[in-house]
C-alpha positions as CSV (number, residue, x, y, z in Angstrom):
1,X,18.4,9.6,-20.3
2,X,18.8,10.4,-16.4
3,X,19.0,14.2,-16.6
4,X,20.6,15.1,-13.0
5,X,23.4,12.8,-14.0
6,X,23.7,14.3,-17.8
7,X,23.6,17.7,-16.2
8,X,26.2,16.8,-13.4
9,X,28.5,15.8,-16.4
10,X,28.2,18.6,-18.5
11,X,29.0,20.9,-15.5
12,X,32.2,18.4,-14.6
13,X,33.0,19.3,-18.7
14,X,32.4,23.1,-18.7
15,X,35.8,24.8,-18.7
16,X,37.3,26.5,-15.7
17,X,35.1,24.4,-13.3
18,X,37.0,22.4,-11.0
19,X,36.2,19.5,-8.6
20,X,35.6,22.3,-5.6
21,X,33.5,24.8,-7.7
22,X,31.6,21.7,-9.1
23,X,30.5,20.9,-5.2
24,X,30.4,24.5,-5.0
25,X,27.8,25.1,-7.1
26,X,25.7,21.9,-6.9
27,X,25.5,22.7,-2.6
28,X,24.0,26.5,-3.6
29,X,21.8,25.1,-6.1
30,X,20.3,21.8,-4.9
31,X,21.5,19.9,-7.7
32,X,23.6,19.9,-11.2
33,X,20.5,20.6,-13.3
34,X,19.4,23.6,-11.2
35,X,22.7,24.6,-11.6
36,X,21.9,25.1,-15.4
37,X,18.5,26.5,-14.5
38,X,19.4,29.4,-12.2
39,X,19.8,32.7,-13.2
40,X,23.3,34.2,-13.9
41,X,22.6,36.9,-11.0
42,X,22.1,34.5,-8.8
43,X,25.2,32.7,-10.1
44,X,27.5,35.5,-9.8
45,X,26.8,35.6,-6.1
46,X,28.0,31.8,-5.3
47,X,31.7,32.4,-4.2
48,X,34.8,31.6,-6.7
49,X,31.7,32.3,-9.5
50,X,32.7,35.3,-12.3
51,X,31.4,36.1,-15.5
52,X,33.3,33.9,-17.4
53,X,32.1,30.6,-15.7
54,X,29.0,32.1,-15.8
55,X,28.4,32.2,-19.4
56,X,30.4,29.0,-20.1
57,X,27.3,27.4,-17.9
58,X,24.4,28.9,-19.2
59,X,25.8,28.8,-23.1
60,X,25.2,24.8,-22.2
61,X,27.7,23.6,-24.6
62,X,29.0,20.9,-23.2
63,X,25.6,18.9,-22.9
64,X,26.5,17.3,-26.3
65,X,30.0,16.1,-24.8
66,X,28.2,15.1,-21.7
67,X,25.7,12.5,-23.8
68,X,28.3,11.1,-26.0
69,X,30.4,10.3,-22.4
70,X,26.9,8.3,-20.9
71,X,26.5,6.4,-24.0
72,X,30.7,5.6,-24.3
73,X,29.9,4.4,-20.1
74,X,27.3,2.4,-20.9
75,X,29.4,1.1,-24.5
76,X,32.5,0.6,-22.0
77,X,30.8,-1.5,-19.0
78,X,31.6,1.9,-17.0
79,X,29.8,3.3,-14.3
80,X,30.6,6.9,-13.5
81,X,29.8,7.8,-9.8
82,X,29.1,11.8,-8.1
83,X,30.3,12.4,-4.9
84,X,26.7,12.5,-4.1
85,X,26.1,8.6,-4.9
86,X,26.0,6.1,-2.5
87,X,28.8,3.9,-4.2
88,X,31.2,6.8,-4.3
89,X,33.9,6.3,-1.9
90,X,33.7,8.0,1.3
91,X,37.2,7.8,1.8
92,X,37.3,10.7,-0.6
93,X,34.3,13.0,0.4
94,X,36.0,14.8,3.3
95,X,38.6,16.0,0.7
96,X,38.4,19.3,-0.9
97,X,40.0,19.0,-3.3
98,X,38.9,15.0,-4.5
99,X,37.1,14.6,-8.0
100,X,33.9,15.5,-8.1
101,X,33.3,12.3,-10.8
102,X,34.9,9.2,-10.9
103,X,34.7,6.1,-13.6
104,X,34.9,2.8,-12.3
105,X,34.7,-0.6,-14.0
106,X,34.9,-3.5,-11.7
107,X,33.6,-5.7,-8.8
108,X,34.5,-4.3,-5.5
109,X,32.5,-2.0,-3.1
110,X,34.7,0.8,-2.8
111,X,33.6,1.7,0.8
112,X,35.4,-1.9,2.4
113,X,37.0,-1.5,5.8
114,X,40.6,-1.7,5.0
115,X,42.3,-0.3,2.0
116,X,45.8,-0.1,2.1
117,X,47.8,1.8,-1.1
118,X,51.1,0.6,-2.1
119,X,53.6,3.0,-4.2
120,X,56.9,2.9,-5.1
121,X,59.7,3.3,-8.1
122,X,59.0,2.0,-11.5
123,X,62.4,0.2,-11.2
124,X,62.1,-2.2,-8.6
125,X,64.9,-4.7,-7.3
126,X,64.1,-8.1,-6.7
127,X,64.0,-7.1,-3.0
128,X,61.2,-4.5,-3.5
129,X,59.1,-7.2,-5.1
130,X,59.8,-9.6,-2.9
131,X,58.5,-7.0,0.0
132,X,55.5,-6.5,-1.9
133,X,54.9,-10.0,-2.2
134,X,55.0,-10.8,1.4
135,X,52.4,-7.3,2.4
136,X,50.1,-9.1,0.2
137,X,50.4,-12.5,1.3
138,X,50.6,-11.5,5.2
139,X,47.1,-8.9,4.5
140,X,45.1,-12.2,3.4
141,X,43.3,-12.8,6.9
142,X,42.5,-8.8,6.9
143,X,40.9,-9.1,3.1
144,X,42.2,-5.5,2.6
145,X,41.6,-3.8,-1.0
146,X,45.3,-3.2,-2.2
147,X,45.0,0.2,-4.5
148,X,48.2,1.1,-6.8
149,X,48.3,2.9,-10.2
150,X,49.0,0.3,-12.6
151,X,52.8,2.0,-13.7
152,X,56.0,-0.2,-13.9
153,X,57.7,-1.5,-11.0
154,X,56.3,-1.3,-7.7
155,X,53.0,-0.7,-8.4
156,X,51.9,-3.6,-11.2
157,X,53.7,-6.2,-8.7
158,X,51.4,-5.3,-5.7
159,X,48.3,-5.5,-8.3
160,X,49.4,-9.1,-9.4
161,X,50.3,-10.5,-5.8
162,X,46.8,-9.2,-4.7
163,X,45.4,-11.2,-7.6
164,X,47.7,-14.0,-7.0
165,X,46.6,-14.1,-2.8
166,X,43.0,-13.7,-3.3
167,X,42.8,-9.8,-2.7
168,X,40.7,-7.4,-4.4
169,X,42.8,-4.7,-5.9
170,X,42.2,-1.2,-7.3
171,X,44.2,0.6,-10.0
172,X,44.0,3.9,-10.0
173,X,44.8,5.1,-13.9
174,X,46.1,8.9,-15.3
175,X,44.3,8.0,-18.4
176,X,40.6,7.6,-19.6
177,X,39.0,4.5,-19.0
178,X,39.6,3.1,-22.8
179,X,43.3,3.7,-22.5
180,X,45.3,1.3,-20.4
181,X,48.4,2.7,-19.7
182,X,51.1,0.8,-20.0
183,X,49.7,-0.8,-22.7
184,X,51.5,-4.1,-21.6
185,X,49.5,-4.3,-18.1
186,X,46.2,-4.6,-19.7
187,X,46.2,-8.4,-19.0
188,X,46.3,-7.5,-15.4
189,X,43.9,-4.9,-15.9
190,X,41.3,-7.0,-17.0
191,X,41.5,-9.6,-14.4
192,X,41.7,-6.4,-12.0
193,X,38.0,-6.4,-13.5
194,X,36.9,-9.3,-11.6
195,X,38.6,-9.1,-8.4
196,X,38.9,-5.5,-7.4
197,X,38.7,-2.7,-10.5
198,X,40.1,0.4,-12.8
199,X,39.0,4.0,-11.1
200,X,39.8,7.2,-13.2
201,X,39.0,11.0,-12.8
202,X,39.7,11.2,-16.6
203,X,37.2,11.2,-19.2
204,X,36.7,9.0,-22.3
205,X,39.5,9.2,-24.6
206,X,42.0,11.0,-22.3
207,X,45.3,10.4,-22.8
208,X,48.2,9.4,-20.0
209,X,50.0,12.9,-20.5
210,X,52.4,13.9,-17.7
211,X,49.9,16.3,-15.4
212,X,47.6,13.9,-15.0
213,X,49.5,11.6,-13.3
214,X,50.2,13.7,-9.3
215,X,46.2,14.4,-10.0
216,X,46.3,10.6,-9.7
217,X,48.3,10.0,-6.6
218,X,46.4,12.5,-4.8
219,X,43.2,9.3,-5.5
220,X,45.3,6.9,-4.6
221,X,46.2,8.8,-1.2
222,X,42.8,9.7,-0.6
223,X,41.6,6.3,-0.9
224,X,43.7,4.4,1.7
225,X,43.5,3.9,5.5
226,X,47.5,3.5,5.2
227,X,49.8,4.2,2.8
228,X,52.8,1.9,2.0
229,X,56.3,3.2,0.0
230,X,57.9,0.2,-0.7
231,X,60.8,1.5,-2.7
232,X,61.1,5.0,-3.5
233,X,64.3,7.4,-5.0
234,X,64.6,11.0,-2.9
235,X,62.2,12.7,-5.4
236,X,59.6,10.8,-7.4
237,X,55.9,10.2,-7.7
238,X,56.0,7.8,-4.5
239,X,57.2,10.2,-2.5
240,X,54.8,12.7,-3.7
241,X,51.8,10.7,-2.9
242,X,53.4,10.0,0.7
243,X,53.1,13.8,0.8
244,X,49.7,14.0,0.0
245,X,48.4,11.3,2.2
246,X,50.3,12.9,5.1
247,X,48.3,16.3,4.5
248,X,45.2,14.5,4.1
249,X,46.2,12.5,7.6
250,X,46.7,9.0,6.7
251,X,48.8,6.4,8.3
252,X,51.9,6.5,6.0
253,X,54.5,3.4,6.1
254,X,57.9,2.8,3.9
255,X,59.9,-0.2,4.3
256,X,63.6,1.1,4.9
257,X,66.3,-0.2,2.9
258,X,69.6,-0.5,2.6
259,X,72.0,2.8,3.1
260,X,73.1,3.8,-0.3
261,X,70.9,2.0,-2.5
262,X,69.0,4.9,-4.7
263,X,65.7,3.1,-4.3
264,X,66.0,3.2,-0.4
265,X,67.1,6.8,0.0
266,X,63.2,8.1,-0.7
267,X,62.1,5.5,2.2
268,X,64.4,6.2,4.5
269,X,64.1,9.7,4.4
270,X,60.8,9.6,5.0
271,X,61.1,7.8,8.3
272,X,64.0,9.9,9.2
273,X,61.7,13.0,8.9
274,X,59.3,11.3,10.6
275,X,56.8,11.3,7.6
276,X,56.0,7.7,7.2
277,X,56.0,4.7,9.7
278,X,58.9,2.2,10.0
279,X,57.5,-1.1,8.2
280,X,59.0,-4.6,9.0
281,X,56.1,-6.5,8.8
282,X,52.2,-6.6,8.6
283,X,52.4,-6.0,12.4
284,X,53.9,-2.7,12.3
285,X,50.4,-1.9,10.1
286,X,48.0,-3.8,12.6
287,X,49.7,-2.3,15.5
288,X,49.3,1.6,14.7
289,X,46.0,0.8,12.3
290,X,45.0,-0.9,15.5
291,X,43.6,-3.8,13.1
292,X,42.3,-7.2,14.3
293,X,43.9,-10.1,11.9
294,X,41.0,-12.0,11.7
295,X,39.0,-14.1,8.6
296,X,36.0,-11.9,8.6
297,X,32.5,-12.6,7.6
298,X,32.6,-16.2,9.5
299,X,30.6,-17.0,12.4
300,X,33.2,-17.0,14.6
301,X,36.5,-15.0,14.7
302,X,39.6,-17.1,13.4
303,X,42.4,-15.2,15.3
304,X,45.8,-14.7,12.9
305,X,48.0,-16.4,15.5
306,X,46.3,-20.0,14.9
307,X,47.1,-19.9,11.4
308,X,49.9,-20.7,8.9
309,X,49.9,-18.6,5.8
310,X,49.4,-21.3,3.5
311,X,46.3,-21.9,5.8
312,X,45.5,-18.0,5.7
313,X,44.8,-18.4,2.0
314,X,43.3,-21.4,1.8
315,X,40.7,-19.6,4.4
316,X,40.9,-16.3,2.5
317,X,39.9,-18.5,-0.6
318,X,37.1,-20.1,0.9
319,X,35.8,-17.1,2.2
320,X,35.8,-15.1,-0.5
321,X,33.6,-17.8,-2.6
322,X,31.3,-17.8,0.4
323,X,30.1,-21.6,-0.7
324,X,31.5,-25.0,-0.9
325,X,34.4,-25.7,-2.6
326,X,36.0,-28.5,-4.6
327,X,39.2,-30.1,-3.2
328,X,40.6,-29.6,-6.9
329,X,39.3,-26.2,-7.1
330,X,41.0,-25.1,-4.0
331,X,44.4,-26.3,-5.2
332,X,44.4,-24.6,-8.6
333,X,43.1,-21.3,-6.8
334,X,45.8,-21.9,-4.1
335,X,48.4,-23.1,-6.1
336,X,49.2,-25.9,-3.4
337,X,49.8,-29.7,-4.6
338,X,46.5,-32.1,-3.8
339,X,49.2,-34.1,-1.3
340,X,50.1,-30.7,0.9
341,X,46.4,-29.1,0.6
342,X,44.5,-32.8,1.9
343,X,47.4,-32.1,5.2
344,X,46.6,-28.4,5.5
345,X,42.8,-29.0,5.1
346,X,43.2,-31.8,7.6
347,X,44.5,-29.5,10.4
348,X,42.4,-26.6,9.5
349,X,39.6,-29.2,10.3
350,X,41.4,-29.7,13.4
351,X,41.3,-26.2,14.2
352,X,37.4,-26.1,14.0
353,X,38.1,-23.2,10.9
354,X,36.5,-25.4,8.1
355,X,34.1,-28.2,7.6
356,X,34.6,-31.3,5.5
357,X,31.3,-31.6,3.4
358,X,30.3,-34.7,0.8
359,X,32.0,-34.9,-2.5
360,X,35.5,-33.8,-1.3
361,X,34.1,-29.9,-0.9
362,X,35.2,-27.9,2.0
363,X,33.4,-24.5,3.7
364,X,34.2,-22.3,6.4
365,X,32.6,-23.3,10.1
């Protein structure tokens, strides 16, 4: 057993040691099993370090814990990054007060070029989703990771349109890793899986109590290039989030609504304040993100305004499998009739975007 990263656990599990003193200590002593090995004078001179934190370290109690947590990891398909790995996001490092440990289960590199978080009530109107479904559609050709925290409402409905358009998305839970909460999103979660992934500061076993949950927006808001309140009340866990992302100096967006409606009053008074970006489209975003709408990874760049959407994620689709692709697998993962998708393909042939290859298959040029 790797015994940096057993030690770096047991130090994330000794009580009164937070994310900061966790860096803290790990910066004075080289590393989280030197942390263990160095004397308690020496310990008691590392700032925010008393007695008490010293003896909870060197009684090394929590080593046990700490074994049974690799072994549940390994059990659970669960990786569990430092801040010092590669694969830990770097979105987060320049935050004080971001977890010192993360689990994550899934397939996506969590250091992509565009993340974009979208938040908002648990009771959303048919107009919220409707929003939401559009963001996710029109953010196809910028293959943005789409992070949320897999509650009611807003959130689920901007996981399941990423998975639906071909975007990776990341849910960011208040629970351990073996607790999906709401229970009745754990489809979702487990395609979430294979296109994108489940993130959690929580340990094994943790269960989705109130506190944990603002720990959890401050992730979600740490994670993102831009932050996007889709529907929001005047107080409420969206509009804490867009707080947090505001003090850690993101790009904050909300989508204003109508004048009287409880679910717009939290959007529109952010705009009003001038704490959040007016959002009327996916242009609002690549106008102040100063993004490029483009199908990346191609050998040459497909600019947004040649495209339809419906031709966006037939492209995103394609692009995203990186080989050839069947005619009949492209309408099942496009959800287009054979009659419409032969056109589309047609004129994206036209366009020089995609090449025609034996055996009815189809690639990017």
């Amino acid at each position: 057993m790797d015994q940096e990263r057993l030690s770096f656990i047991a130090l994330h599990l000794t009580p009164g040691i937070g994310d900061f003193l966790v860096k803290q200590l790990v910066s004075y002593c080289g590393s989280a099993h030197d942390v263990f090995q160095t004397p308690k004078g020496k310990l008691r001179k590392i700032p925010g370090i008393g007695d008490i934190t010293v003896d909870a370290i060197k009684n090394g109690n929590t080593f046990r814990e700490a074994e049974k947590e690799l072994i549940k990891a390994e059990k659970e398909d669960t990786e569990i990054l430092f801040y010092t790995d590669k694969k830990y996001p770097h979105r987060l490092k320049g935050i004080d007060d971001a977890p010192a440990l993360l689990y994550y289960k899934g397939n996506q590199n969590l250091n992509v070029s565009k993340i974009v978080g979208i938040v908002g009530t648990r009771q959303a109107t048919e107009y919220g989703k409707e929003i939401v479904e559009r963001i996710c559609k029109d953010l196809v050709p910028h293959q943005a990771l789409i992070v949320s925290g897999l509650a009611y409402g807003i959130d689920i409905h901007a996981h399941k349109f990423a998975l639906q358009y071909g975007l990776a998305t990341l849910g960011v839970m208040g629970s351990g890793m073996d607790i999906i909460y709401p229970a009745v999103h754990k489809e979702t979660a487990k395609k979430m899986i294979n296109q994108g992934g489940l993130i959690t500061e929580n340990k094994f076993g943790t269960k989705p109590d109130a506190h944990n949950f603002p720990a959890r927006n401050r992730i979600i808001a740490g994670l993102c290039d831009a932050l996007l309140v889709v529907e929001a009340a005047e107080k409420g866990g969206a509009l804490i989030t867009a707080d947090i992302a505001n003090s850690y100096n993101k790009d904050v967006f909300a989508v204003p609504g109508n004048l009287g409606q409880t679910y717009s009053d939290g959007c529109n008074k952010l705009i009003k304040i001038n704490k959040a970006n007016l959002f009327t489209s996916v242009k609002d975003l690549e106008y102040i993100m100063n993004w490029t709408a483009s199908i990346e990874g191609t050998q040459t760049s497909l600019a947004l305004t040649l495209f339809e959407p419906e031709e966006q994620k037939v492209l995103a689709i394609l692009k995203k499998r990186n080989t050839p692709v069947m005619i009949d697998e492209l309408s099942i993962a496009s959800d287009l009739p054979p009659g419409e998708l032969a056109s589309l393909l047609l004129t994206l042939e036209f366009k020089n975007a995609i090449k025609s290859l034996p055996g009815k298959m189809y690639s990017l040029r």
